[in-house]
Biopython code that builds the backbone (N, CA, C, O; Angstrom):
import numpy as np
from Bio.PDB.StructureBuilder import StructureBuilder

atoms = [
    (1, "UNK", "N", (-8.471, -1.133, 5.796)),
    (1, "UNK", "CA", (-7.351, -0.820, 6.649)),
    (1, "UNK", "C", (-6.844, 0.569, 6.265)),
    (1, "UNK", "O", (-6.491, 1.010, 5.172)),
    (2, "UNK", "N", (-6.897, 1.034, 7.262)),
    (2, "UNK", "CA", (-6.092, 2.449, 7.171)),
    (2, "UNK", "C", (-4.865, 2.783, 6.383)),
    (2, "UNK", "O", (-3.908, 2.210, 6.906)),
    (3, "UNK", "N", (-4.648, 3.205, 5.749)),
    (3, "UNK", "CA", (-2.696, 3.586, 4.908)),
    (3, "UNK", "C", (-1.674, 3.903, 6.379)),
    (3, "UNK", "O", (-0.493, 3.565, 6.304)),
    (4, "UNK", "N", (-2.031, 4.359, 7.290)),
    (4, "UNK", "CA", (-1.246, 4.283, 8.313)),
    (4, "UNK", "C", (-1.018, 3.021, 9.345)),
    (4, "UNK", "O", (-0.069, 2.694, 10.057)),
    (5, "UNK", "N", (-2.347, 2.449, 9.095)),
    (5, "UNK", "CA", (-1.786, 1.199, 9.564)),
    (5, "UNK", "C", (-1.379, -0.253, 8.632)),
    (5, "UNK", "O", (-1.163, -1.337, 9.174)),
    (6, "UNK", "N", (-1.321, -0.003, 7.007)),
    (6, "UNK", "CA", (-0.547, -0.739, 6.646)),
    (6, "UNK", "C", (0.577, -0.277, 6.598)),
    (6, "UNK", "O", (1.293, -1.266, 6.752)),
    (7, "UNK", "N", (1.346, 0.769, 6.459)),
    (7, "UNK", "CA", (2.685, 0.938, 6.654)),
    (7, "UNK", "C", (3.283, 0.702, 8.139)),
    (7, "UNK", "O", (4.412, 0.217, 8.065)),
    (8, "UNK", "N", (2.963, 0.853, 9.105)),
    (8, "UNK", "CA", (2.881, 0.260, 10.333)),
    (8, "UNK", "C", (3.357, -1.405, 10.219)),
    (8, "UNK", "O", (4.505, -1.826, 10.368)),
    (9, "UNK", "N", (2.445, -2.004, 9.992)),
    (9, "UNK", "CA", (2.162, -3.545, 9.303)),
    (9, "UNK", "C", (3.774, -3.722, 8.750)),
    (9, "UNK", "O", (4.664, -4.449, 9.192)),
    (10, "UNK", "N", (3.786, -2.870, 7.731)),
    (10, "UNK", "CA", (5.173, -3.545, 6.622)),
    (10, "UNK", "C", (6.317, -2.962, 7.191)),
    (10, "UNK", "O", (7.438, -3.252, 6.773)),
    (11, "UNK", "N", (6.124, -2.119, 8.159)),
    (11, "UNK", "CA", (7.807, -1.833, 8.517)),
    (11, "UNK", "C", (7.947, -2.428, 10.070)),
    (11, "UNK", "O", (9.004, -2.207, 10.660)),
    (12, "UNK", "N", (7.015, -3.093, 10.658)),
    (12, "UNK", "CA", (7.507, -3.262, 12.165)),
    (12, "UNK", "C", (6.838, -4.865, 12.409)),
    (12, "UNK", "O", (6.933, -5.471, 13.476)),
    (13, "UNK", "N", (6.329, -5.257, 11.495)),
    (13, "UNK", "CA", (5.498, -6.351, 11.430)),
    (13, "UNK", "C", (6.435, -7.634, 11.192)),
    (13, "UNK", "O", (6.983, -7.799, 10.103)),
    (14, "UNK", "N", (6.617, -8.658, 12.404)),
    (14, "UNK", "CA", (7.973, -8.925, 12.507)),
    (14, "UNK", "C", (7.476, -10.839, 12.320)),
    (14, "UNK", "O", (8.166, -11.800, 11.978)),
    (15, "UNK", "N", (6.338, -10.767, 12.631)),
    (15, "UNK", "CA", (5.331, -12.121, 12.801)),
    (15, "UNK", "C", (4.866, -12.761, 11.863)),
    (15, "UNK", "O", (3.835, -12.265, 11.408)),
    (16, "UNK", "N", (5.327, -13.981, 11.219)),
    (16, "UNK", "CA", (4.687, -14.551, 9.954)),
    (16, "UNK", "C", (3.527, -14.719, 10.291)),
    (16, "UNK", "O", (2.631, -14.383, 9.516)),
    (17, "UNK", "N", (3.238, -15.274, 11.519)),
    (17, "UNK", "CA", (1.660, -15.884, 12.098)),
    (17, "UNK", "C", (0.860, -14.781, 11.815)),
    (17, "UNK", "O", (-0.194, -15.033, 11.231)),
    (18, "UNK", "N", (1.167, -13.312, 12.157)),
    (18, "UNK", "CA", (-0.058, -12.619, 11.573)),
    (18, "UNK", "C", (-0.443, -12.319, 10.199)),
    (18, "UNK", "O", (0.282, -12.251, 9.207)),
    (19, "UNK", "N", (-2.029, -12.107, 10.329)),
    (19, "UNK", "CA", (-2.523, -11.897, 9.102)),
    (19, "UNK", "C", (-1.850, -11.291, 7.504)),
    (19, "UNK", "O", (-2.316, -11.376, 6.368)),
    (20, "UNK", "N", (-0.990, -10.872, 7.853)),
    (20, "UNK", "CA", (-0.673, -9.856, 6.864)),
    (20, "UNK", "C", (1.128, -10.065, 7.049)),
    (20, "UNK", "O", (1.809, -9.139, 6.609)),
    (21, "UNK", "N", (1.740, -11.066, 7.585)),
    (21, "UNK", "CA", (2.969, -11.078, 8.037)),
    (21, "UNK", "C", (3.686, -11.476, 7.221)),
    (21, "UNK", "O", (4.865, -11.122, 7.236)),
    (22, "UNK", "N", (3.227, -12.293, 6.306)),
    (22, "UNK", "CA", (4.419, -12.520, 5.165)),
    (22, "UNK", "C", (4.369, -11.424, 3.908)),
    (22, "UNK", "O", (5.424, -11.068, 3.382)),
    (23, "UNK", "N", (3.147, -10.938, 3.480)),
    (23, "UNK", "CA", (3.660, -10.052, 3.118)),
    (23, "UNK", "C", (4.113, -8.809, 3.603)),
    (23, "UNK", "O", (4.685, -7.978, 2.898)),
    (24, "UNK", "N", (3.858, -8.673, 4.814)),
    (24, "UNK", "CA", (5.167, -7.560, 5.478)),
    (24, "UNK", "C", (6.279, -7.878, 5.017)),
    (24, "UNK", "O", (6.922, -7.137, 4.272)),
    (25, "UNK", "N", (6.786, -9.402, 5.520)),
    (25, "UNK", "CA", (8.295, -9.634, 5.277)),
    (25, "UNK", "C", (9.015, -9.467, 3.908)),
    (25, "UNK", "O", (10.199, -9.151, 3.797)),
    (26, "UNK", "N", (8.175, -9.715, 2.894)),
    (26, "UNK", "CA", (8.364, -9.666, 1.771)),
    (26, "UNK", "C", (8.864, -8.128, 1.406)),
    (26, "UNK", "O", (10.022, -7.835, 1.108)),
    (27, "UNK", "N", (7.814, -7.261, 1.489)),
    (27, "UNK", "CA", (7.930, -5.916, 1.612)),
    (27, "UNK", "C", (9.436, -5.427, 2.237)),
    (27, "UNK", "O", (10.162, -4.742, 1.517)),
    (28, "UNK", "N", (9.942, -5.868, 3.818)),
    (28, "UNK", "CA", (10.799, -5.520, 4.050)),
    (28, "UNK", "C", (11.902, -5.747, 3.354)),
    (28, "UNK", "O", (12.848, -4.961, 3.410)),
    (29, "UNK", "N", (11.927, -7.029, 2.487)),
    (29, "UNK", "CA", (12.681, -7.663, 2.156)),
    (29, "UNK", "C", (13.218, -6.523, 0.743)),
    (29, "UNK", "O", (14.389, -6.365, 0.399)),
    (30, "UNK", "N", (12.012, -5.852, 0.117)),
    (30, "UNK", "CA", (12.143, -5.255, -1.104)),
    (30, "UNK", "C", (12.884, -3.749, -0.266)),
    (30, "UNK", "O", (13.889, -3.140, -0.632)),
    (31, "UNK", "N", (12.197, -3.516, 0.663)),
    (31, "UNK", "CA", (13.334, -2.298, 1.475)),
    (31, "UNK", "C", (14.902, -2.129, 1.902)),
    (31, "UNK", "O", (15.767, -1.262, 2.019)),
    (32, "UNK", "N", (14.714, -3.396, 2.043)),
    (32, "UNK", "CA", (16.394, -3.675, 2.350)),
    (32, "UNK", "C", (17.392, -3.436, 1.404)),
    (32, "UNK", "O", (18.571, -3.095, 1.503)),
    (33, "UNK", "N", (16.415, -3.776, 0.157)),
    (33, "UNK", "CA", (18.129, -3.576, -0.982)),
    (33, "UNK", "C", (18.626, -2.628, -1.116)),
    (33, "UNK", "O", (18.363, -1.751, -0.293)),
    (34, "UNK", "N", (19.440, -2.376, -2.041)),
    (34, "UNK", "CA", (20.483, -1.222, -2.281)),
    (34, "UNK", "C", (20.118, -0.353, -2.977)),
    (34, "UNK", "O", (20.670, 0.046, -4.002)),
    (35, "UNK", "N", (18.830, 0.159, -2.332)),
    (35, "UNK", "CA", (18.605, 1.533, -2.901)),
    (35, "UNK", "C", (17.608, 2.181, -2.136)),
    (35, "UNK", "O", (17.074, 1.436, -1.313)),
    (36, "UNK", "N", (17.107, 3.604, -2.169)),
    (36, "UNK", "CA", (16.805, 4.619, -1.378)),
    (36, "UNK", "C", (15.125, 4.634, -1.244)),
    (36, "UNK", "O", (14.659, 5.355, -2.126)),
    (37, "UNK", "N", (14.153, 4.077, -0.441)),
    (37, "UNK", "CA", (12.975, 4.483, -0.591)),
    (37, "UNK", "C", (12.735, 5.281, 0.616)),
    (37, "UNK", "O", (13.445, 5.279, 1.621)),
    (38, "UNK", "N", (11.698, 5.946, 0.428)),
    (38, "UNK", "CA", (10.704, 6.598, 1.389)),
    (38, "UNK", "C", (9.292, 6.288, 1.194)),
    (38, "UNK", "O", (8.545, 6.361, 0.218)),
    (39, "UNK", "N", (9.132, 5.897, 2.487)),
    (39, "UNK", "CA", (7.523, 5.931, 2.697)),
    (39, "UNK", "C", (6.785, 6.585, 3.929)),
    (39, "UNK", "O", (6.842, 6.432, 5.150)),
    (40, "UNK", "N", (6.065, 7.384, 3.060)),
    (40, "UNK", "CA", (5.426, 7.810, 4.327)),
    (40, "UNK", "C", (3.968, 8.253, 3.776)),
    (40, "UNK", "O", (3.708, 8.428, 2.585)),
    (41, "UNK", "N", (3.052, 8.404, 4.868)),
    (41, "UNK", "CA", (1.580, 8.707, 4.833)),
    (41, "UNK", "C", (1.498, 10.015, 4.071)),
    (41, "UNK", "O", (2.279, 10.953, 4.230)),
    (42, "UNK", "N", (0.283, 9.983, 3.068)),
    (42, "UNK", "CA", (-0.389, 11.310, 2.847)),
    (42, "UNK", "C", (-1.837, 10.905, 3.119)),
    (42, "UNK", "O", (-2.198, 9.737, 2.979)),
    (43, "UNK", "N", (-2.633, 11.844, 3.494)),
    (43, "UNK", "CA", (-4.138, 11.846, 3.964)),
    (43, "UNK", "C", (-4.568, 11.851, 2.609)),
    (43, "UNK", "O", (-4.073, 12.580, 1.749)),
    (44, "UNK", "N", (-5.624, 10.920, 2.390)),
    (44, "UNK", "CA", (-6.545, 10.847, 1.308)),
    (44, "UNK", "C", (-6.953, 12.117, 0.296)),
    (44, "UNK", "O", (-7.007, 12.158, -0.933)),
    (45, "UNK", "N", (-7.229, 13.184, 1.359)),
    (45, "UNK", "CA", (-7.837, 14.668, 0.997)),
    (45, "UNK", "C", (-6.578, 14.607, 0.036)),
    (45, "UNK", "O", (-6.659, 14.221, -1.130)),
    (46, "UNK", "N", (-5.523, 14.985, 0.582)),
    (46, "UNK", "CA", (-4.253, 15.425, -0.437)),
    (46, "UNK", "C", (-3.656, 14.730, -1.424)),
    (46, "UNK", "O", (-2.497, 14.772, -1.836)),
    (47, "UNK", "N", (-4.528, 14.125, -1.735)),
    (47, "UNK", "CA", (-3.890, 12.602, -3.252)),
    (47, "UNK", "C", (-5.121, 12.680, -3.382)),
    (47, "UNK", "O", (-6.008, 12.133, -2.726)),
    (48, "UNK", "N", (-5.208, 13.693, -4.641)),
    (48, "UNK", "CA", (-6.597, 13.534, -5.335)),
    (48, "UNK", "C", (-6.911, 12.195, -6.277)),
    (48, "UNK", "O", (-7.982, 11.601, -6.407)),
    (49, "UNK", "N", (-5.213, 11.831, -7.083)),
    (49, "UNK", "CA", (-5.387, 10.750, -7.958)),
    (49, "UNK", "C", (-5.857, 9.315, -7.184)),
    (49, "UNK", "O", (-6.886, 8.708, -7.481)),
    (50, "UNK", "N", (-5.026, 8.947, -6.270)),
    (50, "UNK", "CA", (-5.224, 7.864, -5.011)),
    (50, "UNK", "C", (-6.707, 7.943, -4.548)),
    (50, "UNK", "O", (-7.308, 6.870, -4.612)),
    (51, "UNK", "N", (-7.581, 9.280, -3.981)),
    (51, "UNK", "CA", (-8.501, 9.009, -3.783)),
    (51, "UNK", "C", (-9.474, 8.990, -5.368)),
    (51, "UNK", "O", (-10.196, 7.995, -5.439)),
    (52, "UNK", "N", (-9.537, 9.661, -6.227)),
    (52, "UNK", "CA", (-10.243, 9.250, -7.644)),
    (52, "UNK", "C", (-10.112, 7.622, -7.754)),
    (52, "UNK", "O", (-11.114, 6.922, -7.899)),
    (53, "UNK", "N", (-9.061, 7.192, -7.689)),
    (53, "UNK", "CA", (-8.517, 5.635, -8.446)),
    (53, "UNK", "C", (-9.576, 4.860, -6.706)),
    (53, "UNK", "O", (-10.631, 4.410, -7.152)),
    (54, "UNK", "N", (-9.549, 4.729, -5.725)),
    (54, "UNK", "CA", (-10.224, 4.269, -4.635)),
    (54, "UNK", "C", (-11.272, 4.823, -4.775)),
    (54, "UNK", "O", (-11.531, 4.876, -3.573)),
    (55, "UNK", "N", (-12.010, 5.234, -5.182)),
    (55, "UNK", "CA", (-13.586, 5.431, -5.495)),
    (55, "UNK", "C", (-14.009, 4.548, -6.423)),
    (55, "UNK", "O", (-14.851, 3.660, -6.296)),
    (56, "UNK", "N", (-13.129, 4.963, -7.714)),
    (56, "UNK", "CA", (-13.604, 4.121, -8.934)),
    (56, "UNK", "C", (-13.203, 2.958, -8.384)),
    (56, "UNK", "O", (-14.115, 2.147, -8.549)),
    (57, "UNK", "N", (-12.321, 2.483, -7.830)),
    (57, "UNK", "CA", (-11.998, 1.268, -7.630)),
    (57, "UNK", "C", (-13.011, -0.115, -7.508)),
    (57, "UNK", "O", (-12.935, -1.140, -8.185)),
    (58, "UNK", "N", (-13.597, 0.079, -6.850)),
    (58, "UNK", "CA", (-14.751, -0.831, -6.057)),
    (58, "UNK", "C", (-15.946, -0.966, -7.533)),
    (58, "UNK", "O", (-16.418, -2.027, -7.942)),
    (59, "UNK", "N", (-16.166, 0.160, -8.003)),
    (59, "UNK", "CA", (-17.491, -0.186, -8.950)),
    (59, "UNK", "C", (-16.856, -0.719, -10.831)),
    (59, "UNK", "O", (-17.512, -0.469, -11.842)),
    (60, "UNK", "N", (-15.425, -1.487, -10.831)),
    (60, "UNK", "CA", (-15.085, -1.985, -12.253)),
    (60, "UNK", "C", (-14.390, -3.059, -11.721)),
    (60, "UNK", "O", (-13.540, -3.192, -10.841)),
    (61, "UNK", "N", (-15.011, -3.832, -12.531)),
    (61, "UNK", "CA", (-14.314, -5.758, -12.161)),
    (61, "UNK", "C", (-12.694, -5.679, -12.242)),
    (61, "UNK", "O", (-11.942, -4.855, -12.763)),
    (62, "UNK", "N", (-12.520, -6.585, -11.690)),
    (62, "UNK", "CA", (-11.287, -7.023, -11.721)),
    (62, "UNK", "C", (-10.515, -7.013, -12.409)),
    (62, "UNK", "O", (-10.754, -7.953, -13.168)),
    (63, "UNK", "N", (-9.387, -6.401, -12.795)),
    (63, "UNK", "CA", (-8.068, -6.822, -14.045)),
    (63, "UNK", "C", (-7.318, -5.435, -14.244)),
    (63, "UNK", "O", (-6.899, -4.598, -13.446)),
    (64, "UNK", "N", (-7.319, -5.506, -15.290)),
    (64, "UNK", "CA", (-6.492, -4.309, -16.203)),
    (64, "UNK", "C", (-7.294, -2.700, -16.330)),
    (64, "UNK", "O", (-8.072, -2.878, -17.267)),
    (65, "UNK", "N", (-7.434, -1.583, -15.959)),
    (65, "UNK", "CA", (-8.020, -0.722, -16.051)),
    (65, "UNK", "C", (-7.244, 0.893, -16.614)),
    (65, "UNK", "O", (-6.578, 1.602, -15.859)),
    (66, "UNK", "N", (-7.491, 1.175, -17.895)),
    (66, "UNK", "CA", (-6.973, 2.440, -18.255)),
    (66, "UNK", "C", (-8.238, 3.327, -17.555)),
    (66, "UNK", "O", (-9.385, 2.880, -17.561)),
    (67, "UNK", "N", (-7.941, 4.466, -17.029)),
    (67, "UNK", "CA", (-8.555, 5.820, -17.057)),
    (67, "UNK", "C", (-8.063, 6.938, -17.615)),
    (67, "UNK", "O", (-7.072, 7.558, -17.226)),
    (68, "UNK", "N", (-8.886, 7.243, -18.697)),
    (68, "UNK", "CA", (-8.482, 8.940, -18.812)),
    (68, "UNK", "C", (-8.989, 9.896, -18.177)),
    (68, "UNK", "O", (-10.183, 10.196, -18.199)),
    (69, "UNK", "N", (-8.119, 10.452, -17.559)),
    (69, "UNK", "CA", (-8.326, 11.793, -16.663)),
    (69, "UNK", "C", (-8.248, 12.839, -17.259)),
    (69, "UNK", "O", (-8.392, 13.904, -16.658)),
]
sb = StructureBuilder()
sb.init_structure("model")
sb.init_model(0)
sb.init_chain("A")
sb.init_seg("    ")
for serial, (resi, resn, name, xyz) in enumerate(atoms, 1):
    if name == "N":
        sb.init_residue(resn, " ", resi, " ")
    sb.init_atom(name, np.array(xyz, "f"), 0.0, 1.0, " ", f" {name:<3s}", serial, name[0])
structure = sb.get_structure()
C-alpha cells in the first residue's frame, strides 16, 4: 500500500467493516488527544533512512533489529 494511501485510510476511514478500519479508528483516536501532530507524505526518494530501513526490511526475520548506519 502506498504511504499516501494509508494516511488517506487513517484520517478519513470512517468504516470498521473495512479492511484496515479499526485500526484507522484507533489511529484517529491517538490524533484526537491533546496534543499537536502532523502528518503528511514524503516520497520515498526523499527519506533515505525510511527507504534504507524498507529495503532491508523484507530480507531479516521478524523481531527486534539494530542497524548501524
Amino acid at each position: 500500500m502506498d504511504s499516501t494511501a494509508a494516511i488517506d485510510i487513517a484520517l478519513k476511514c470512517l468504516d470498521d467493516d473495512h479492511r484496515h478500519g479499526i485500526l484507522a479508528r484507533q489511529i484517529q483516536v491517538l490524533l484526537n488527544r491533546d496534543w499537536e501532530v502532523r502528518i503528511r507524505h514524503v516520497y520515498r526518494e526523499a527519506n533515505f533512512a525510511a527507504d534504507f530501513l524498507a529495503n532491508r526490511g523484507h530480507l531479516v526475520d521478524f523481531g527486534t533489529h539494530r542497524f548501524n548506519v
